[in-house]
N, CA, C and O atoms as CSV, one atom per row, in Angstrom:
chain,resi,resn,atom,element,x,y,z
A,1,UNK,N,N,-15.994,-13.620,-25.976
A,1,UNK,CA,C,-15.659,-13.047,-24.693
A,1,UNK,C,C,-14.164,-12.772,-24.620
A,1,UNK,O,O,-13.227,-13.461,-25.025
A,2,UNK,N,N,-14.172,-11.773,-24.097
A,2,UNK,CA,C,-12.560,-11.145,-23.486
A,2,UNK,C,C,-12.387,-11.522,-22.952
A,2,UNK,O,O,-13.271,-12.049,-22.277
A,3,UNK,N,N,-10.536,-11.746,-22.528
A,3,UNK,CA,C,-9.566,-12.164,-21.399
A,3,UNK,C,C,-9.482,-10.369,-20.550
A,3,UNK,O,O,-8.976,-9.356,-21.032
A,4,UNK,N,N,-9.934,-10.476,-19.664
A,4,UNK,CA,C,-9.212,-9.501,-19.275
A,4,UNK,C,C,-8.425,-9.035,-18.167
A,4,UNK,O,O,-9.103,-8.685,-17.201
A,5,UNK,N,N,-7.221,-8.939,-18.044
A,5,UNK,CA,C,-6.215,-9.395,-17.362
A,5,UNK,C,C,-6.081,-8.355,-16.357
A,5,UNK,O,O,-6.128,-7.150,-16.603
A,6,UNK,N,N,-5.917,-8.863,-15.250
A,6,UNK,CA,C,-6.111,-8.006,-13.686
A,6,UNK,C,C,-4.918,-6.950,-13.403
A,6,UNK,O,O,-3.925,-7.571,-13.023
A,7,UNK,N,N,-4.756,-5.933,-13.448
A,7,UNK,CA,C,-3.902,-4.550,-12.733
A,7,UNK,C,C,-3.338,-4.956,-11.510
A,7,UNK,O,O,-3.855,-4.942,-10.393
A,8,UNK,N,N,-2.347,-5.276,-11.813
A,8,UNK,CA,C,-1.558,-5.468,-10.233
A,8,UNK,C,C,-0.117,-4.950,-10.521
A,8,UNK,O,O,0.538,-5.144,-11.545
A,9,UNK,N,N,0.244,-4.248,-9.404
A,9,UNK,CA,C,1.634,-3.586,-8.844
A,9,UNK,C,C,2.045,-4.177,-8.698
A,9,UNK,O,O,1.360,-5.097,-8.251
A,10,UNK,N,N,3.766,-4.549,-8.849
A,10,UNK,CA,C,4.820,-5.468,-8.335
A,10,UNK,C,C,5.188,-4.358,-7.156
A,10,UNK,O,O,4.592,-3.282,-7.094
A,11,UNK,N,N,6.213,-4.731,-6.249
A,11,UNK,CA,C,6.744,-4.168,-5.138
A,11,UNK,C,C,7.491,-3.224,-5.627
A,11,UNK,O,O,7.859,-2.377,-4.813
A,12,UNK,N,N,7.887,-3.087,-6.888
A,12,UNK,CA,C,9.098,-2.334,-7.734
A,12,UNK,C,C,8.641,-1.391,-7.899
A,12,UNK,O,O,8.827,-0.302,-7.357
A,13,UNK,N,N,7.594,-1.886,-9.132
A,13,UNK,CA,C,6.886,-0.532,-9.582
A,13,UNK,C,C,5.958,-0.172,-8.654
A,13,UNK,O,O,5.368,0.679,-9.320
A,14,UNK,N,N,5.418,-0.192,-7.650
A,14,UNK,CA,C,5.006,0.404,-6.492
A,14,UNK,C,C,5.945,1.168,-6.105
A,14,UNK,O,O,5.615,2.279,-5.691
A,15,UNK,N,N,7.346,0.808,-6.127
A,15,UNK,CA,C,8.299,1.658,-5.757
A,15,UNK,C,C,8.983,2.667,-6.554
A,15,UNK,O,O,9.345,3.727,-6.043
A,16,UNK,N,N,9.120,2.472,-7.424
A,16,UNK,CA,C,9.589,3.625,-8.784
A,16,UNK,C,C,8.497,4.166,-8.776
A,16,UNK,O,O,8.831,5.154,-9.430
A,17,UNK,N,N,6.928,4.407,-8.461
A,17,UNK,CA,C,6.115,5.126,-9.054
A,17,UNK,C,C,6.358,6.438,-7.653
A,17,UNK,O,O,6.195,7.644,-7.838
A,18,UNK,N,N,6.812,5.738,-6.180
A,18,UNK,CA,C,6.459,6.251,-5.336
A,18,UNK,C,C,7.566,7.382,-5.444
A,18,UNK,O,O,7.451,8.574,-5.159
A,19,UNK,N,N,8.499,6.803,-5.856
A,19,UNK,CA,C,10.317,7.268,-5.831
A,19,UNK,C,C,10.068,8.469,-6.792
A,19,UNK,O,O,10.522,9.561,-6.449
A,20,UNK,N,N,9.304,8.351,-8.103
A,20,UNK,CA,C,9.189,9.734,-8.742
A,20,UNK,C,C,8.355,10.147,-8.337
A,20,UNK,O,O,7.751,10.788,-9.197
A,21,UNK,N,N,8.040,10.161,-7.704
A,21,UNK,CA,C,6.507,11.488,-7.076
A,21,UNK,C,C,7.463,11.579,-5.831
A,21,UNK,O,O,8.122,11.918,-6.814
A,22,UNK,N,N,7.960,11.611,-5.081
A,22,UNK,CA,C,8.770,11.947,-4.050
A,22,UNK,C,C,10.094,11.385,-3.741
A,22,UNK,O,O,9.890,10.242,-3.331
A,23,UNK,N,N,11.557,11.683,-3.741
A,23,UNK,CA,C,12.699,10.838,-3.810
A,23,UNK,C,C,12.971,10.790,-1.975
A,23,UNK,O,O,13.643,9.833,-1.591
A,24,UNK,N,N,12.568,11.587,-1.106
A,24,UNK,CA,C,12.554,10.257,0.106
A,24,UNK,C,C,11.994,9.673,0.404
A,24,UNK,O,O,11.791,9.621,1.617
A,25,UNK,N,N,11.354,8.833,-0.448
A,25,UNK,CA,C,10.790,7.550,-0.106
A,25,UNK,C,C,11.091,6.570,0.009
A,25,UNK,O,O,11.665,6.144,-0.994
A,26,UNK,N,N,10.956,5.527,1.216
A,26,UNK,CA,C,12.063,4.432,1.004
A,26,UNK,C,C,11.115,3.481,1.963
A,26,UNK,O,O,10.196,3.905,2.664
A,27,UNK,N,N,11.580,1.948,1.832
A,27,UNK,CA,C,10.906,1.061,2.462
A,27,UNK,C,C,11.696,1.207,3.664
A,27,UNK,O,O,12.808,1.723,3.543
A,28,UNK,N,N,11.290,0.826,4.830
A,28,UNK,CA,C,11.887,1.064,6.361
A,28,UNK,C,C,11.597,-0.438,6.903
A,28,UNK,O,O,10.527,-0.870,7.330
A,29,UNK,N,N,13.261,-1.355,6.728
A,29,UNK,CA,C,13.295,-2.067,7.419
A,29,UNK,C,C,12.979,-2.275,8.871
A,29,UNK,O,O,13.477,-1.670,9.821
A,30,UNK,N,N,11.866,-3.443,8.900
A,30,UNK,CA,C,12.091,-3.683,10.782
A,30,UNK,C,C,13.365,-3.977,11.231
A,30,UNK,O,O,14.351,-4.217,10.533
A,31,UNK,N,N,13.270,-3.938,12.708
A,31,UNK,CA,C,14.565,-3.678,13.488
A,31,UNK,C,C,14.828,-5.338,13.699
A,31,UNK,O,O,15.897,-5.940,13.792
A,32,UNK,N,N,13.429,-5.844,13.740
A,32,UNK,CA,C,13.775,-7.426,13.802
A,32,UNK,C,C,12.159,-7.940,13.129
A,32,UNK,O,O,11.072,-7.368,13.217
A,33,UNK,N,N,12.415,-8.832,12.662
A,33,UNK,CA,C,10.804,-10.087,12.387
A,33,UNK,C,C,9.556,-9.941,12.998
A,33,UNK,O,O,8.557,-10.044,12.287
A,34,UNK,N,N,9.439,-9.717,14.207
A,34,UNK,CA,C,8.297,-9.487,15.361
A,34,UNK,C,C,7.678,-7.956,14.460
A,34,UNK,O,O,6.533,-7.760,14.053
A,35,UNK,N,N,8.901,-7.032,14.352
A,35,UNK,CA,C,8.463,-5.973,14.628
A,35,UNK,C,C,7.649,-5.370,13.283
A,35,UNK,O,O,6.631,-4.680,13.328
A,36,UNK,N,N,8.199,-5.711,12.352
A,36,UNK,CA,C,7.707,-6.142,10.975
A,36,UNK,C,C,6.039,-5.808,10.282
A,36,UNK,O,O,5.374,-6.285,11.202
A,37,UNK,N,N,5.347,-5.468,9.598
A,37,UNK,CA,C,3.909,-5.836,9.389
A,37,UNK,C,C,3.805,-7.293,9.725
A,37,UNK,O,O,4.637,-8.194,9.625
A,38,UNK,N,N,2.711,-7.288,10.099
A,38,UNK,CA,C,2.170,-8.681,9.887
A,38,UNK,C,C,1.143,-9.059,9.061
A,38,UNK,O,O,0.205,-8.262,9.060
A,39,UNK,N,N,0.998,-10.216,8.217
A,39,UNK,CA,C,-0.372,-9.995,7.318
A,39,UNK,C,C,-1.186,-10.762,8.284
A,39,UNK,O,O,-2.344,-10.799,7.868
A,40,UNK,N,N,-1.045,-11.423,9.467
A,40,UNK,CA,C,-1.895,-11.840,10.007
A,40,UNK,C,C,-2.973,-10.440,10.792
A,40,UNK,O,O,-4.082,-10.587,11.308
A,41,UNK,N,N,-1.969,-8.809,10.601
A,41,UNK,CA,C,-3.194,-8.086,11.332
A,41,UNK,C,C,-4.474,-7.850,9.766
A,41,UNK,O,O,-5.500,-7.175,9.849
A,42,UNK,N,N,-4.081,-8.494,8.675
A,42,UNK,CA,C,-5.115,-7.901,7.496
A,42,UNK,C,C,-5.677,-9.026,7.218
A,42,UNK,O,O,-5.463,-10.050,7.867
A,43,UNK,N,N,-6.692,-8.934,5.921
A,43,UNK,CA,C,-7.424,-9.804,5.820
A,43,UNK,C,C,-7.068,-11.269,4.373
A,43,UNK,O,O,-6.016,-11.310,3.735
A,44,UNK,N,N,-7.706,-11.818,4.274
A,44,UNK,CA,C,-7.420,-12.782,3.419
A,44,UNK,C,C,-6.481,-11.972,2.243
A,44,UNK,O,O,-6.473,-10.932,1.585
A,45,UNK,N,N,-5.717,-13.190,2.464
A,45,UNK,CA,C,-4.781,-12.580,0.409
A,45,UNK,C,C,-3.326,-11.641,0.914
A,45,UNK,O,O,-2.393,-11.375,0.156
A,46,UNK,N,N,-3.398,-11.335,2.017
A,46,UNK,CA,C,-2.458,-11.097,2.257
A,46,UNK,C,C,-1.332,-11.529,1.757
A,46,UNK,O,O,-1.333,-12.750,1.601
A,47,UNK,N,N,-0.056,-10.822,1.343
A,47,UNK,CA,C,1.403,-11.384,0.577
A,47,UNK,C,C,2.011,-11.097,1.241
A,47,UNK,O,O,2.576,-11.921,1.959
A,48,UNK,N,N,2.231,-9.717,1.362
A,48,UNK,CA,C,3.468,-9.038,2.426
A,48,UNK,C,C,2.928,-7.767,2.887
A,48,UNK,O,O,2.036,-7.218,2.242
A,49,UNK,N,N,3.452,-7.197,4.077
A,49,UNK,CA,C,3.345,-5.728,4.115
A,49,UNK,C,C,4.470,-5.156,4.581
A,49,UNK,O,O,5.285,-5.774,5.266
A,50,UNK,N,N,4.626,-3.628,4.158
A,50,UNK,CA,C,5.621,-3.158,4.397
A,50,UNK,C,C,5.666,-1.892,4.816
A,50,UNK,O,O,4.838,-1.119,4.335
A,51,UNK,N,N,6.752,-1.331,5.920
A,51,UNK,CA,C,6.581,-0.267,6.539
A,51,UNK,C,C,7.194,0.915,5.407
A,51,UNK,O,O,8.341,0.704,5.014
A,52,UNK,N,N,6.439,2.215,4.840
A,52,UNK,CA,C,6.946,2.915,4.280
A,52,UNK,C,C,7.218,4.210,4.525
A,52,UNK,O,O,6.259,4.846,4.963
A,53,UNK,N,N,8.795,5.131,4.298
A,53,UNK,CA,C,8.276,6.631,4.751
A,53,UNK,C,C,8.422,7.695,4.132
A,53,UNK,O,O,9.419,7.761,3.413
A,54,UNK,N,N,7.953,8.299,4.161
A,54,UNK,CA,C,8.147,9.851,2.909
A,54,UNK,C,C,7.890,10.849,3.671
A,54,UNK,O,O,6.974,10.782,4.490
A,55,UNK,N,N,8.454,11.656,3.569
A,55,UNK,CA,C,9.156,12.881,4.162
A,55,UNK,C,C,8.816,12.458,5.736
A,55,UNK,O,O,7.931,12.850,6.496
A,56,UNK,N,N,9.783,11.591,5.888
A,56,UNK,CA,C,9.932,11.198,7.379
A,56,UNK,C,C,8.413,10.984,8.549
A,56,UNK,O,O,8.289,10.995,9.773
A,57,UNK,N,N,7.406,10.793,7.324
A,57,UNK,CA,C,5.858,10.318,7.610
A,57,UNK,C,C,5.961,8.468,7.724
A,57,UNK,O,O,6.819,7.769,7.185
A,58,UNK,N,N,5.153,8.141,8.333
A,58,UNK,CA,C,5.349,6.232,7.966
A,58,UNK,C,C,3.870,6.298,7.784
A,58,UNK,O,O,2.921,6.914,8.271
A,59,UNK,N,N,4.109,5.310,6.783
A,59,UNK,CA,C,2.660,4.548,6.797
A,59,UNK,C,C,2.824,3.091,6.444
A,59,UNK,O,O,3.968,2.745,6.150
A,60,UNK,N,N,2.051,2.352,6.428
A,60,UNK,CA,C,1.970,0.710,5.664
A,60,UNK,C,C,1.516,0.336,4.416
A,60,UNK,O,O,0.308,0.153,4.266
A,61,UNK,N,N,2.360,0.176,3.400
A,61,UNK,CA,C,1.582,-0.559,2.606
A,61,UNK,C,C,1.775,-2.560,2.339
A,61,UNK,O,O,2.856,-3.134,2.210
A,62,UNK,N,N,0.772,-3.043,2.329
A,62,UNK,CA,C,0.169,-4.245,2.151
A,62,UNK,C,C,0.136,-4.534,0.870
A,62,UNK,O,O,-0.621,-3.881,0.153
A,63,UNK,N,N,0.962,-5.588,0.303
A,63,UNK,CA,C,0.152,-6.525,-0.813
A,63,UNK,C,C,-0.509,-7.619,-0.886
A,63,UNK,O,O,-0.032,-8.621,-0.354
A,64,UNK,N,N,-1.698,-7.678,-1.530
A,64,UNK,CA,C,-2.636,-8.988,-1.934
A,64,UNK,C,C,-2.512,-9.279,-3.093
A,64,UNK,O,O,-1.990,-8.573,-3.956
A,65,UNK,N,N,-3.043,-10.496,-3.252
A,65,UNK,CA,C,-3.086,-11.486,-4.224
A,65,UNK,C,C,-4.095,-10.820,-5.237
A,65,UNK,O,O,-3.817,-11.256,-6.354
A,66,UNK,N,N,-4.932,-10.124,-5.286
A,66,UNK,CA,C,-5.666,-9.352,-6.213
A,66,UNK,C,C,-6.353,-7.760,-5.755
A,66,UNK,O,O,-6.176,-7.221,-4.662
A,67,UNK,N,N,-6.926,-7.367,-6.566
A,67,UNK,CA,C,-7.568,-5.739,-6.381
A,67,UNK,C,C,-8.956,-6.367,-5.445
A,67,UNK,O,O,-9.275,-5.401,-4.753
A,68,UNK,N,N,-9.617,-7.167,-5.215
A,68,UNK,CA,C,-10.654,-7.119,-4.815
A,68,UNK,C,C,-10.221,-7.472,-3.137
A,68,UNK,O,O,-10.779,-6.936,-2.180
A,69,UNK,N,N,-9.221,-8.386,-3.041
A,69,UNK,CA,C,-8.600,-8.536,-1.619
A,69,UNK,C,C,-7.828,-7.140,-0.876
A,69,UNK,O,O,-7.758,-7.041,0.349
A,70,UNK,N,N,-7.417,-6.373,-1.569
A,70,UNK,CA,C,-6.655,-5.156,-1.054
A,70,UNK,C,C,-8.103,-3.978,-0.755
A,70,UNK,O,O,-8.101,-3.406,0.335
A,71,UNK,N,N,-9.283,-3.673,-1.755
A,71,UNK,CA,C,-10.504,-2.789,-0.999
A,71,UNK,C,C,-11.097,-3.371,-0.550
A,71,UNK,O,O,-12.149,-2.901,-0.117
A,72,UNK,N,N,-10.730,-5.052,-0.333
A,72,UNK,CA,C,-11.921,-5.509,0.921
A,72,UNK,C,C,-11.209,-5.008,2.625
A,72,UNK,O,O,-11.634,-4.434,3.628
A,73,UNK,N,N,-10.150,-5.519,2.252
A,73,UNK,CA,C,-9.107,-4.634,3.738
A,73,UNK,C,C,-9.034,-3.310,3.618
A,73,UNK,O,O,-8.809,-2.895,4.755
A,74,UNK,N,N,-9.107,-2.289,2.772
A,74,UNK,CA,C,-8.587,-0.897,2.655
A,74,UNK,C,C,-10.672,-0.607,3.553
A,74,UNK,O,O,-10.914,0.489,4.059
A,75,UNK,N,N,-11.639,-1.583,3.551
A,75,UNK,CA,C,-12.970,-0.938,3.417
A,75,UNK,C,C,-13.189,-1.220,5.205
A,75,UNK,O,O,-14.018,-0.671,5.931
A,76,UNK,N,N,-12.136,-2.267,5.595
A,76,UNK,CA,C,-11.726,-2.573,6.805
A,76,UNK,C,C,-10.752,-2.077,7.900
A,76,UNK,O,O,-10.683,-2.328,9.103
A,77,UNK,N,N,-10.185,-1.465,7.261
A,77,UNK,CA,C,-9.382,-0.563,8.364
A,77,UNK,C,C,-9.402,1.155,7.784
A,77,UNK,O,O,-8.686,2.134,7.992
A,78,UNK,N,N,-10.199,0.979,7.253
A,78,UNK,CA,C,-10.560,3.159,6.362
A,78,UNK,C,C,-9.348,3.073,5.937
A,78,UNK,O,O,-8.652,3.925,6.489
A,79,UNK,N,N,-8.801,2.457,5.236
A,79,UNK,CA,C,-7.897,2.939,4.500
A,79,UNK,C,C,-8.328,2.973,2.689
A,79,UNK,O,O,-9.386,2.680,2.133
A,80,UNK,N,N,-6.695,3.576,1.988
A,80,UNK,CA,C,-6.597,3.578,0.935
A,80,UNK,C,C,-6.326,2.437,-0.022
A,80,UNK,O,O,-5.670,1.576,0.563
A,81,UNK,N,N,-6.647,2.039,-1.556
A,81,UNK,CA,C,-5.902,1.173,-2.064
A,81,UNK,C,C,-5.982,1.500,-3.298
A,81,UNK,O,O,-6.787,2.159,-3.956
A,82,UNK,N,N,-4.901,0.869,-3.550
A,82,UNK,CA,C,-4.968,1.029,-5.292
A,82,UNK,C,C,-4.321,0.035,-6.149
A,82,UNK,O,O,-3.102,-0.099,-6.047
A,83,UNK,N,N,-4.933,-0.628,-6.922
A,83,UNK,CA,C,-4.791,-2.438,-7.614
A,83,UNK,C,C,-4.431,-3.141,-6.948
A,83,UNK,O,O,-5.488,-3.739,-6.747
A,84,UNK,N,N,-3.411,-3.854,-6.098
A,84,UNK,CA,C,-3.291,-5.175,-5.412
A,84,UNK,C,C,-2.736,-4.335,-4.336
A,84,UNK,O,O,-2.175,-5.007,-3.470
A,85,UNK,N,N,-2.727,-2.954,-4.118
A,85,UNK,CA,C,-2.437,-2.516,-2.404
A,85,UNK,C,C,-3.039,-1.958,-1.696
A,85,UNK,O,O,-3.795,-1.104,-2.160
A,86,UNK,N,N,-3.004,-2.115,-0.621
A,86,UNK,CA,C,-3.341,-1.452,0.498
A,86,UNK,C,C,-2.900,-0.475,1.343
A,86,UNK,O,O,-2.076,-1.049,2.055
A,87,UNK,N,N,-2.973,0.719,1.694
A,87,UNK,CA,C,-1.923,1.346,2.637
A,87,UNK,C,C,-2.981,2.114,3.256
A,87,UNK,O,O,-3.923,2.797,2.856
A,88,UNK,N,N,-2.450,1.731,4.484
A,88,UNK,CA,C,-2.459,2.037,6.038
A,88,UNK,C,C,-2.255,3.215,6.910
A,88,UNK,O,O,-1.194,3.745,6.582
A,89,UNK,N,N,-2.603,3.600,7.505
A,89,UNK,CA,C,-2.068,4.373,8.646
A,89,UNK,C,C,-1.882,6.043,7.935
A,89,UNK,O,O,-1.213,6.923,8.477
A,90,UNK,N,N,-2.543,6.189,6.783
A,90,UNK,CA,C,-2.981,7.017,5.902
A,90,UNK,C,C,-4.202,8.129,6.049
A,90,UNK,O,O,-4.102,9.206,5.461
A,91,UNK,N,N,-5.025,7.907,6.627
A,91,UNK,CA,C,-6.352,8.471,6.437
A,91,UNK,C,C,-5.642,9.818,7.748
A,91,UNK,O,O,-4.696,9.580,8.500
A,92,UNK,N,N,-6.282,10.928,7.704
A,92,UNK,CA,C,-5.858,12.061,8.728
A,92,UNK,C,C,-4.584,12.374,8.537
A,92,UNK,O,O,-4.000,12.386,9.621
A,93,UNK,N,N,-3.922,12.621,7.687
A,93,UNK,CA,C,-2.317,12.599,7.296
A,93,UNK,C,C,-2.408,13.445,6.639
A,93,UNK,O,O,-1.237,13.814,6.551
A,94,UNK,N,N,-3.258,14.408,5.766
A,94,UNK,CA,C,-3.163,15.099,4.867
A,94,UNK,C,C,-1.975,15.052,3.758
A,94,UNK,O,O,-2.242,14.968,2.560
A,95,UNK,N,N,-0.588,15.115,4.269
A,95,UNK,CA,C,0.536,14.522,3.267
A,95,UNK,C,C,0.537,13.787,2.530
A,95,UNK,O,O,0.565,13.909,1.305
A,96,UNK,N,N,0.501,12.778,3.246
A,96,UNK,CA,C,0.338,10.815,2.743
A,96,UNK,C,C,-1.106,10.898,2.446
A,96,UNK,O,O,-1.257,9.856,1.808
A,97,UNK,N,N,-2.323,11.492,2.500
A,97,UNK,CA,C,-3.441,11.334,1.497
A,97,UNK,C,C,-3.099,11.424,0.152
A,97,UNK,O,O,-3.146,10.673,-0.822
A,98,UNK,N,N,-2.659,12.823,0.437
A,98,UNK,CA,C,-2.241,13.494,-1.401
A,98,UNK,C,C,-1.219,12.551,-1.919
A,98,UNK,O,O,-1.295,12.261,-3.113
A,99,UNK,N,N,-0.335,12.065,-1.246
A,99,UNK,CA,C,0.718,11.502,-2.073
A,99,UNK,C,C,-0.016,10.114,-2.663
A,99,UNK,O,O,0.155,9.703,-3.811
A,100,UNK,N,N,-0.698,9.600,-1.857
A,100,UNK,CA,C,-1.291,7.861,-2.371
A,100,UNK,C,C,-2.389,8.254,-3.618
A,100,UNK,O,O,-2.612,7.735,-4.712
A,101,UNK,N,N,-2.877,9.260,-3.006
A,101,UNK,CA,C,-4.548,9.696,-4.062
A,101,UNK,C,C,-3.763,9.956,-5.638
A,101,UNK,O,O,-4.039,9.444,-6.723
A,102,UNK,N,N,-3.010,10.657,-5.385
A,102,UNK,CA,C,-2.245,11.720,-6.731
A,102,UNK,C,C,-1.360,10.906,-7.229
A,102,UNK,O,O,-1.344,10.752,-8.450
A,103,UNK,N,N,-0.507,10.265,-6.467
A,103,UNK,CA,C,0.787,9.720,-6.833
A,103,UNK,C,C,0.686,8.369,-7.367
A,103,UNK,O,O,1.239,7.973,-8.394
A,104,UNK,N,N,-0.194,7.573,-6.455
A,104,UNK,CA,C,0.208,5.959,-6.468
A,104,UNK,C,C,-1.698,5.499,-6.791
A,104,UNK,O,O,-2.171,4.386,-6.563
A,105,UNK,N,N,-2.281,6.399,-7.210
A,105,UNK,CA,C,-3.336,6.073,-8.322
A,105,UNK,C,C,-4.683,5.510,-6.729
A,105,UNK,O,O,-5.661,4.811,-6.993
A,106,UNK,N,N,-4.454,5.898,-5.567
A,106,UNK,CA,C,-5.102,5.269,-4.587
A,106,UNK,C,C,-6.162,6.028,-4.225
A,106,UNK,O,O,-6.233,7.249,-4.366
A,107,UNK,N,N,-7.370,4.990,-3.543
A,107,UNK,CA,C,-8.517,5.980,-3.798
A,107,UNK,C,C,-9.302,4.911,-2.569
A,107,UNK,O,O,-8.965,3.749,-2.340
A,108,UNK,N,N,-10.457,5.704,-1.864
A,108,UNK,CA,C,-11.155,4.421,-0.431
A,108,UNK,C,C,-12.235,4.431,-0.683
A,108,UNK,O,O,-12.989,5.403,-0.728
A,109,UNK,N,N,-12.608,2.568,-1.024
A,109,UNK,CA,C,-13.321,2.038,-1.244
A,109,UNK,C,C,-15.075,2.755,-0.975
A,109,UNK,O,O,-16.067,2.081,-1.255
């Protein structure tokens, strides 16, 4: 039997992948803590989430602890995911479809 070792994004390369498929892309600090994602609005496995924007669009992306925790939430709020993420606030965007589908390998459950 094989080891076979799980596909997961670091926050980096989530970010260099996003940065060459579009260079304004950037994570968008909250203004304070409150205002922030919360992983308490997602589901188990939650790590962090983060507000993101490209061409002055926002959406959320979420990291979990594995690929099966990120399309159990992506199958929970219609969203997108792709290996340990989740992103949000995506679906009806036409922009931010193409960019997650094409760009960042994301696809709904």
């Amino acid at each position: 039997m094989g080891c076979t070792k799980e596909l997961k994004y670091t926050k980096e390369q989530l970010y260099s992948k996003a940065l060459k498929a579009d260079s304004s892309t950037s994570f968008v600090l909250p203004k304070n803590l409150s205002d922030g994602v919360q992983c308490t609005e997602y589901t188990e496995g939650c790590v962090a989430g983060h507000n993101v924007q490209v061409q002055k669009l926002d959406f959320i992306a979420v990291e979990f602890m594995n690929e099966a925790q990120a399309k159990h939430a992506a199958k929970k709020v219609r969203g997108y995911y792709s290996r340990n993420w989740l992103f949000d606030d995506v679906a009806g965007e036409p922009i931010l479809e193409r960019f997650v589908t094409e760009h960042l390998e994301a696809k709904k459950p």
